[in-house]
N, C-alpha and C positions, 0 to 999 in steps of 0.2 A: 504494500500500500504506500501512497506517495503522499510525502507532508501536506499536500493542498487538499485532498484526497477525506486524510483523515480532521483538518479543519472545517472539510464540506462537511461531511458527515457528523461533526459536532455538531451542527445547526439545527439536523434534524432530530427531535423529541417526541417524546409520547405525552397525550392528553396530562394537562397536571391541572390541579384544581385551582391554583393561583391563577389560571388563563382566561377569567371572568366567567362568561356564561356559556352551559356544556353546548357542544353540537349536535345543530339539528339532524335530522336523516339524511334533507333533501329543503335545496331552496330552490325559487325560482328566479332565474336572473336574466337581465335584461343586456344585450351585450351592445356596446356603444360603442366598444371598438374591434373590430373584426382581427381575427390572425392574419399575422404579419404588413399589420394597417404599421402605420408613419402618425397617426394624428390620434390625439387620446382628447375627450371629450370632457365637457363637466356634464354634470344633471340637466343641465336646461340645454342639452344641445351645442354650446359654445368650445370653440377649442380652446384647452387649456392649453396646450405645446405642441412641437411639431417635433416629433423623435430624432434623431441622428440613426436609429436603429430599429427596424419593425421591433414591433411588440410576435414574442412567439406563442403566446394563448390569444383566445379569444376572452377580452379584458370588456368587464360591464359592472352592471350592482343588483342589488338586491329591492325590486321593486317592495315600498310600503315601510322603509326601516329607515333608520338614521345614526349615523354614526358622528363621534365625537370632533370631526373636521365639518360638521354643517353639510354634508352630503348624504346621499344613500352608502348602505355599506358595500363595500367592492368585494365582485368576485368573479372570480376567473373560469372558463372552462377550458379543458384540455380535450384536445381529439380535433376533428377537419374544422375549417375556416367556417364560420356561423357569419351569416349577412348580419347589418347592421338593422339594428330592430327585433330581431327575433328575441322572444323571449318564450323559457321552455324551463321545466323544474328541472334539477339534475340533483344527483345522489353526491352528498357533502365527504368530500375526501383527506383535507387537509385544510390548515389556515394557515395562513402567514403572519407572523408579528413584523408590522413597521411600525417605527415613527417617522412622521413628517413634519418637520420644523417645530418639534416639544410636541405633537399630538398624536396619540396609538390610532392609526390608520391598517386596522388588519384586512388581509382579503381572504376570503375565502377562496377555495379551492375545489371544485368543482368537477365532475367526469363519471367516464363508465366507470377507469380503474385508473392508477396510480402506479406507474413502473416506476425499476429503480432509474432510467432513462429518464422518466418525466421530475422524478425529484433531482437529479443532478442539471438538468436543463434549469427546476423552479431556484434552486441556491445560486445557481449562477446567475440566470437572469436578474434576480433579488437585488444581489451583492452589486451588479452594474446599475441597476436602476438606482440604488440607494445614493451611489456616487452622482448620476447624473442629477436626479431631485435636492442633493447635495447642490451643485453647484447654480442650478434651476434657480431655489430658495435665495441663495445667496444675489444674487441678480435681482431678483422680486424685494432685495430687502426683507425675508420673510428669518426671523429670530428663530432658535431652539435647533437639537440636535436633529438628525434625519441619519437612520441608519435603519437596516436590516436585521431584526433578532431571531430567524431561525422560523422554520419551518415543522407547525405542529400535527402532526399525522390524527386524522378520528381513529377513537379507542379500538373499532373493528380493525381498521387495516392494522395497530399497533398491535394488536392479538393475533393478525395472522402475520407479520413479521417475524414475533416469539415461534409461532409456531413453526414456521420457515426454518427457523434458526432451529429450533432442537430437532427437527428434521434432519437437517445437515447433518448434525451432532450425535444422533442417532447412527444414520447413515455411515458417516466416518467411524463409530466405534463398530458397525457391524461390519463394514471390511477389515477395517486392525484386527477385530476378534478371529474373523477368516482367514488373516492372511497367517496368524499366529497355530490357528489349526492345523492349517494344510503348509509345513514349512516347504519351499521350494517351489511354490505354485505359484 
């Protein structure tokens, strides 16, 4: 495993009750901005920024909610390019902790599933975004820190990761056991 590797991989955590309010099954979201769009939108339609870099989910919110930045709450789906408008409930897979300029701006996280693929894409993406809304704010005049805290998995996927894991774990002690049996095989 390689140093960046295993700093990704600290980001990601399992459900912890400090995290506010548990997660739901399934939200329905509105997506405002399509995969791999350039222009990210506010709630009333306006553009907020024009990216340097497509966005790689489809980036929207959660019609009917409000979150602590005076917006709906953001959330993201994973999987093909969604037209701008569509809104459709999707099964709750993960959250994201940000702050943006002193204020918890999380997004939810959205899809059929959640590979290990899509979480190395979501820490990455995170970690550039953070920097870019970083120097965004700075420009806007807008005060308080903006950073990236890590990417919280729903309690099921984090049960079937364990379960993955002692699978493995399994798995490698019933070949050691085998290969300890049959010497020479």
């Amino acid at each position: 495993m390689q140093p960046e590797d295993t700093e990704a991989d600290a980001k990601v955590m399992g459900p912890s009750p400090s995290s506010g309010s548990p997660f739901p099954r399934e939200l329905p979201v509105l997506i405002d901005q399509p995969r791999f769009s350039f222009i990210k939108r506010r709630d009333d339609g306006r553009i907020d920024f024009i990216s340097p870099l497509p966005c790689p989910f489809n980036y929207g919110s959660v019609p009917g909610t409000l979150a602590a930045d005076g917006d709906r709450e953001d959330a993201l789906v994973l999987g093909a390019r969604l037209s701008r408008g569509t809104q459709q409930t999707w099964p709750v897979l993960a959250r994201v902790h940000f702050i943006d300029a002193g204020v918890y701006d999380a997004k939810w996280v959205c899809g059929r599933a959640l590979t290990t693929g899509d979480r190395r894409q979501l820490l990455i993406f995170f970690e550039l975004y953070a920097r870019a809304k970083r120097q965004l704010n700075r420009a806007r005049g807008a005060a308080g820190p903006t950073r990236f805290d890590g990417l919280e998995l729903a309690r099921e996927l984090e049960s079937q990761d364990l379960a993955r894991e002692l699978d493995s774990q399994d798995l490698a002690r019933e070949h050691a056991r085998k290969a300890r049996a049959e010497p020479g095989a």
